[in-house]
C-alpha positions, 0 to 999 in steps of 0.5 A, spaced: 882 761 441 889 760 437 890 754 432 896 752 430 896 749 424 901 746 419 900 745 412 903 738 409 909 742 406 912 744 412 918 739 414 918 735 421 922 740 424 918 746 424 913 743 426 915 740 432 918 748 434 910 749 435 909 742 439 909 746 446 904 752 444 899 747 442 899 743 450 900 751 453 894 752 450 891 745 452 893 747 459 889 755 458 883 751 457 884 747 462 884 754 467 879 756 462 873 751 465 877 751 472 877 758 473 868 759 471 867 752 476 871 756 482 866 762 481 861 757 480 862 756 487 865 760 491 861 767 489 854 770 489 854 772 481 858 772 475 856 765 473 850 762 470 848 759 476 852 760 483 851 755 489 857 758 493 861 756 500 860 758 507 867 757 508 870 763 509 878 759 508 875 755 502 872 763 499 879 766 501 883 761 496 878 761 491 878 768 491 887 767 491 886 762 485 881 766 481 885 772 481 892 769 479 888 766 473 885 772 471 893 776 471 894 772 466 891 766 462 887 770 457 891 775 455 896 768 454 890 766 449 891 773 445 899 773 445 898 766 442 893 769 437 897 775 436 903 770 434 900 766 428 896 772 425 901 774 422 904 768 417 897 767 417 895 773 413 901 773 409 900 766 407 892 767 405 892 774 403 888 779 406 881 778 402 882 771 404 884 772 411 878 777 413 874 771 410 877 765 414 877 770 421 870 772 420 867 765 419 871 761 425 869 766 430 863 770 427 859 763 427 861 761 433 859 768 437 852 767 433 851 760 435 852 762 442 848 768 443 842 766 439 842 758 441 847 756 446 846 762 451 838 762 451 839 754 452 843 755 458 839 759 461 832 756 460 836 749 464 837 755 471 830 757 470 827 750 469 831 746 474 834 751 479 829 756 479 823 751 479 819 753 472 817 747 469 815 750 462 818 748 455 824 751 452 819 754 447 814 757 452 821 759 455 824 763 448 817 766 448 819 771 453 827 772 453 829 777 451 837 777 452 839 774 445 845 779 444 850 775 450 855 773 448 858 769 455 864 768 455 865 768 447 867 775 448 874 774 447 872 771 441 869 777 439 875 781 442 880 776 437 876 779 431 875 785 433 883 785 434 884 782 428 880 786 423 883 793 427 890 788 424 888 787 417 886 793 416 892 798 418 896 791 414 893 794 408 891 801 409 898 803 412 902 797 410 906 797 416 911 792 417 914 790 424 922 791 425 925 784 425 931 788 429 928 788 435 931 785 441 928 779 445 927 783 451 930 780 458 927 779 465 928 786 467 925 789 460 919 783 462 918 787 469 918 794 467 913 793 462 908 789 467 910 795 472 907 799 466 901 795 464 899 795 471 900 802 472 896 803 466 891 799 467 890 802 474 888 809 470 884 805 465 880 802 472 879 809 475 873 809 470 872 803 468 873 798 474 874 791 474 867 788 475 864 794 469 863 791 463 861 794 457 854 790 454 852 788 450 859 785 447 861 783 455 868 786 455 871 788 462 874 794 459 879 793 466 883 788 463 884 790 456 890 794 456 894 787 458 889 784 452 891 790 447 899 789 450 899 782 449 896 782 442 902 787 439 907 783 444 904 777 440 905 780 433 912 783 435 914 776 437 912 772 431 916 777 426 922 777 432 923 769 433 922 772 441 919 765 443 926 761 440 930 767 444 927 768 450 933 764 455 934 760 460 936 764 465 930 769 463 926 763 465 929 762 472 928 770 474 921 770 473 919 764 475 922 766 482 919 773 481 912 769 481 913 765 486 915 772 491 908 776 488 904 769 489 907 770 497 904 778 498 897 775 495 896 775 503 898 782 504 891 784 500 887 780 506 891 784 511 889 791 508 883 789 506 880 785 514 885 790 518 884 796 514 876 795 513 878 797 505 872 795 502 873 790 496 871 795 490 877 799 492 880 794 489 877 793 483 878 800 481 877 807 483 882 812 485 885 809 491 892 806 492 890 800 493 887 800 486 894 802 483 898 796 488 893 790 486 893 793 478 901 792 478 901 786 483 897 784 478 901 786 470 906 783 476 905 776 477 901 774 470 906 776 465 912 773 470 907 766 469 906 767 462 912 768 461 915 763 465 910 757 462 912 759 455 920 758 457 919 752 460 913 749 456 919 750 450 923 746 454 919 740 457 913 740 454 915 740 446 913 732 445 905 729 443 901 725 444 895 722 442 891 724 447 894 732 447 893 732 439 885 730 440 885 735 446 889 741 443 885 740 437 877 741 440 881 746 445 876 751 441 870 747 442 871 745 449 872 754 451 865 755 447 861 749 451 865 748 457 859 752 460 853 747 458 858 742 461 859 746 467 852 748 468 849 741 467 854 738 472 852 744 478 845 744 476 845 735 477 847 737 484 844 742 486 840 737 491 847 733 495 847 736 501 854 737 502 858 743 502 859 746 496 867 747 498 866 740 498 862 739 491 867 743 488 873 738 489 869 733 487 866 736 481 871 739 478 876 734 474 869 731 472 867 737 469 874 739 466 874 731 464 866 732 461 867 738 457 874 735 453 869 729 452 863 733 449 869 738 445 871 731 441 864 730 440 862 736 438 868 735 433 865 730 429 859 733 427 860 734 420 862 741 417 864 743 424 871 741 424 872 747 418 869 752 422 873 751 429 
């Protein structure tokens, strides 16, 4: 996760420029919880414990809101680091950095490998498997300890930013400060580019693969890897300050259009009989439209949120400071605040759609609760 931080020296002015990263960052982590909670009930697998719908219609949305999501929400978090990696390594130096980077991610990746993960799990195989045994009796026979669940972004974050110190010192590159903001046009053409990329990146690794034991979905890291440099060469090329109004405008009627073929992939997907996989990677042609439609519409949100959030989001309040400041704590908790919020009803007879609704604003609500909390344990606010 990126933190933006501002040290005392810095005038007012600077610091309210940044006020709108900050709530961007509150509303990614928002669709960080939002995004594991659908998947918690409306599919089979990829969550720790899954109780999904029935209701075909209920599935089908779901299914709409995960993908748009995933076009963009966590490549925005790597943008977003990219952007602070450089002042923050100018400003410690390179030792320093190395140092402050391996601290606050490498203590959250074991803390939730070795603690969270094996606790997590042990609450699925007590309450929803029906195993009444002791978490000791529990460890005794587990044997995942390397899972780092969704803390794989922060392993890839300290992989990015050590793979950056390292070409910082060995090379000793600096970016240009002579590129020009790019408009909507040079914005589509590189999603189209990233999508066709990614589409030959999944012919061999395809959505869904993931490379263990670290969990990364080699599928999307080249929108990760891209949106890291782009981070980079926009922090050095004051991008985010000069990206226009007009610019703002297009893309966000560019998303609006790729939100309206979303129902092209249920027609090619029902009328043709094209089985979901085809989507996810492989050398089929629909593998190449959903990879671009993807790059497509997640760098048009990303981009629109970024121009719009500058110009209506850049105030603060109480309640957004404490939100953006446990945002970290809130990305490696959520899925225990998830977890015990399904496991508590599992036994209502109701629809799971229906649960979904319902628990959905609890469980965002309750994990920024519990990050806050988190937060007050001593010694925890200097690693996140």
């Amino acid at each position: 996760m990126t933190t933006v931080i501002t040290s005392k020296n810095q005038d007012s002015e600077s610091s309210k420029k940044l006020l709108y990263i900050d709530n961007i960052k509150v509303l990614l982590t928002v669709l960080v919880v939002l995004h594991h909670t659908f998947i918690a009930y409306s599919a089979s697998e990829g969550w720790y414990y899954n109780q999904p719908t029935n209701i075909l219609g209920a599935r089908i949305l779901a299914t709409a809101i995960i993908s748009i999501n995933q076009s963009f929400f966590m490549g925005y978090f790597f943008l977003l680091a990219a952007f602070f990696t450089e002042s923050s390594y100018s400003r410690k130096g390179a030792f320093t950095f190395i140092k402050d980077r391996l601290i606050r991610l490498g203590v959250p990746l074991l803390f939730y490998s070795f603690l969270l993960t094996p606790f997590m799990c042990y609450l699925v195989y007590y309450f929803a498997k029906g195993h009444p045994i002791t978490f000791f009796e529990y460890l005794s026979g587990y044997n995942s300890w390397i899972d780092l669940g969704v803390t794989w972004f922060v392993a890839a974050l300290l992989l990015f930013t050590l793979l950056y110190a390292a070409v910082k010192k060995i090379f000793k590159i600096n970016f240009s400060k002579s590129i020009q903001v790019p408009d909507s046009r040079a914005i589509l053409l590189f999603s189209i580019l990233l999508g066709i990329i990614s589409f030959l990146v999944r012919i061999i690794f395809p959505v869904g693969w993931v490379l263990k034991p670290v969990g990364f979905q080699l599928g999307h890291f080249p929108q990760y890897i891209a949106l890291f440099i782009m981070g980079l060469l926009a922090s050095k090329n004051n991008w985010f300050d000069q990206l226009s109004e007009k610019t703002g405008k297009q893309l966000k009627r560019s998303a609006g259009l790729c939100i309206l073929f979303f129902p092209v992939f249920l027609i090619v997907k029902f009328k043709l009989d094209t089985p979901s996989s085809w989507f996810s990677g492989g050398f089929h042609w629909q593998a190449l439209l959903y990879a671009v439609w993807e790059q497509w519409i997640g760098i048009s949100i990303l981009t629109t949120l970024l121009i719009n959030g500058k110009r209506n989001w850049n105030t603060a309040s109480k309640l957004l400071i404490k939100a953006s400041r446990s945002s970290f704590a809130v990305y490696i908790f959520h899925p225990l605040i998830i977890i015990i919020f399904t496991l508590c009803v599992r036994n209502w007879d109701i629809e799971p759609a229906i649960k979904l609704v319902i628990m959905t604003p609890l469980i965002i609500i309750g994990s920024f609760i519990f990050g806050a909390l988190v937060l007050l344990i001593p010694g925890v606010k200097k690693i996140i």
